[in-house]
N, C-alpha and C positions, 0 to 999 in steps of 0.2 A: 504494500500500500504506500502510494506515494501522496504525501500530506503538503501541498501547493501555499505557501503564505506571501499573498498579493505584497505584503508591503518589503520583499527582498528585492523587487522590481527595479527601486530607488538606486539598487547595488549594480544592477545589472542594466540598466536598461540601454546597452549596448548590443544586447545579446537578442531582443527580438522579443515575441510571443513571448508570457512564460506564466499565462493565465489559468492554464490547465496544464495537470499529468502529461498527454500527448504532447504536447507542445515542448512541455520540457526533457521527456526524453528521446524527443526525436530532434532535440537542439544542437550541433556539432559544434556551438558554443559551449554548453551546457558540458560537454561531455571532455572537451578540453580543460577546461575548469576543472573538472573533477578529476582529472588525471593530476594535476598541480597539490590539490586537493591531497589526494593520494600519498603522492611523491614526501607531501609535507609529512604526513604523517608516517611514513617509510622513516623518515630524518628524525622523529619522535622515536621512534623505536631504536635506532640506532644511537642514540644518545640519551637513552633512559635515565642515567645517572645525573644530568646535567639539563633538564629538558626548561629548566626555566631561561635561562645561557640561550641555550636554543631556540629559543622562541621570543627572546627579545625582541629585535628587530622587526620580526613580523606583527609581533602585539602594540610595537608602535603606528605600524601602518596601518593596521587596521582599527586602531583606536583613535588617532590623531589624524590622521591623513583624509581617510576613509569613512568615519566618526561611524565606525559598525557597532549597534550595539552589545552589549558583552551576554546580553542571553542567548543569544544567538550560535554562541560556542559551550551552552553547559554541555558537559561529558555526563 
């Protein structure tokens, strides 16, 4: 089940449609993203001892830069 939240649009709206499920995984934007995605958290695992270190930088771009909200990443 794929769960669609209109207001990530703001993030993306580079990327096209992304109003519905089909839209979004039939998006070759979407799916690039998510490899990025991926890879990020591949670097998560591979630095599990240090992961705050590691994710510095990205937590400033997406906090500051990008002003993403932080629920948006609860684990």
């Amino acid at each position: 089940c794929l769960v669609v939240y209109p207001w990530t649009q703001r993030y993306f709206g580079n990327f096209g449609n992304l109003y519905n499920a089909a839209a979004i995984t039939g998006n070759p934007m979407v799916a690039a993203h998510g490899k990025v995605v991926l890879h990020g958290l591949d670097r998560a695992v591979k630095n599990m001892d240090n992961i705050k270190e590691t994710y510095a930088e990205l937590s400033v771009l997406h906090s500051e830069k990008l002003h993403v909200d932080p629920d948006n990443f609860k684990v």
